[in-house]
NUTI-606608 format. One line per field, with one value per residue (C-alpha): residue number from 1; residue in one letter; z, x, y. Coordinates in steps of 0.05 Angstrom, whole numbers. Layout:
N
drennu <- c(NUM_...)
kolgu <- c(A_...)
Z <- c(Z_...)
X <- c(X_...)
Y <- c(Y_...)
This chain:
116
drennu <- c(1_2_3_4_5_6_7_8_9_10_11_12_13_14_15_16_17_18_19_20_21_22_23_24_25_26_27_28_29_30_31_32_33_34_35_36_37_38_39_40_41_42_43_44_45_46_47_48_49_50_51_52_53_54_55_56_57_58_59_60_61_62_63_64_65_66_67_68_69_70_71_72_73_74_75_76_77_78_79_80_81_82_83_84_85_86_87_88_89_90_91_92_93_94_95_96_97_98_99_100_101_102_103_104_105_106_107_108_109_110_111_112_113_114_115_116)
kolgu <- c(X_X_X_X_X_X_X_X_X_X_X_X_X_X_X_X_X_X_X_X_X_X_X_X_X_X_X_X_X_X_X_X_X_X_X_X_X_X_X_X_X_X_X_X_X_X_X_X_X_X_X_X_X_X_X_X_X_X_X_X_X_X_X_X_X_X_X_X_X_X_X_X_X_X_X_X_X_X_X_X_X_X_X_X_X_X_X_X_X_X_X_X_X_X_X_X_X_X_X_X_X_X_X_X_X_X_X_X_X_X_X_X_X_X_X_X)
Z <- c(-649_-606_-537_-478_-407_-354_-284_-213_-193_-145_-84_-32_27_20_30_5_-53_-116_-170_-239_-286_-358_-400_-474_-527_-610_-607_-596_-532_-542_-539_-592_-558_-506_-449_-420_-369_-376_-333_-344_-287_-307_-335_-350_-410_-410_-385_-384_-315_-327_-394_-402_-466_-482_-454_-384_-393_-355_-347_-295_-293_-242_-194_-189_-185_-122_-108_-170_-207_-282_-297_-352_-369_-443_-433_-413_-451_-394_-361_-282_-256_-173_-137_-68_-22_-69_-57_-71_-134_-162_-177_-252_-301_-314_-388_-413_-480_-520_-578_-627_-702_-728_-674_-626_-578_-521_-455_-445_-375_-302_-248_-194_-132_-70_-14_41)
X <- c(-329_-358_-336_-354_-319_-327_-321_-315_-281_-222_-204_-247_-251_-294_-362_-363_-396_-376_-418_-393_-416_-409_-425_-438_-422_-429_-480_-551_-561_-631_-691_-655_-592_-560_-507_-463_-410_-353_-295_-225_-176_-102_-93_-169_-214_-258_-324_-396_-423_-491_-534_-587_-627_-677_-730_-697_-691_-627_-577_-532_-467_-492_-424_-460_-531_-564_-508_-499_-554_-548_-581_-587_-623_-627_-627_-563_-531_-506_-503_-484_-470_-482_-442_-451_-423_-361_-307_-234_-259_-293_-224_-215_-225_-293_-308_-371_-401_-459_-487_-545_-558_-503_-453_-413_-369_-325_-303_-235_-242_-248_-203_-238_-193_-226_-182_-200)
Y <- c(190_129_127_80_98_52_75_53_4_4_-26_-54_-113_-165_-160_-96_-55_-16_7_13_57_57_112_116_187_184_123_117_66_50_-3_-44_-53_-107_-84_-124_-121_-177_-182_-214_-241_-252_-312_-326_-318_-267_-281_-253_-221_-193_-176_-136_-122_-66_-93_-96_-175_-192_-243_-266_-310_-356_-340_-273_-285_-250_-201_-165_-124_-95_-30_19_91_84_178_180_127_92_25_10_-58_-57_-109_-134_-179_-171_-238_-246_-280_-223_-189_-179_-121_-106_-84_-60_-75_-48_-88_-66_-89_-40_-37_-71_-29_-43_5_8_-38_-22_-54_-83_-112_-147_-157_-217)
């Protein structure tokens, strides 16, 4: 059974950091597979935060370039997305997503709340 648990968020003030975590059990996260960690406010469409493929190629949404980095070890089936300088704006659930030829998986979402 394929699972993908994301972790970490919670509550913090602005300007401050969190590191989510998402781990992967049941599928092979290798070289051939893309993360990515999308996040949703209420009332907005989803969106795309960071990407990273297997060759450590990444991808930023340009409201998060310079204070979030995207990270993955491919042993441990697991993806983290650091965030900095974290704004009012960056409050959403975060969901991760792992994409190779023959699957497509989502985690079931993180809440991440930035206070001003």
């Amino acid at each position: 059974q394929v699972q993908l648990v994301a972790s970490g968020g919670g509550l913090v003030q602005a300007g401050g950091s969190l590191r989510l975590s998402c781990a992967a059990s049941g599928i092979i996260f290798d070289i051939r597979a893309m993360g990515s960690w999308y996040r949703q406010a209420p009332g907005k469409q989803r969106e795309l935060v960071a990407s990273i493929t297997g060759a450590l190629n990444t991808n930023y949404a340009d409201s998060v370039k310079g204070r979030f980095t995207i990270s993955r070890d491919n042993a441990k089936s697991t993806m983290y997305l650091q965030m900095n300088s974290l704004k009012p704006e960056d409050t959403a659930n975060y969901f991760c997503n792992f994409l190779r030829y023959d699957y497509n998986y989502w985690g079931q979402g993180t809440q991440v709340t930035v206070s001003s």
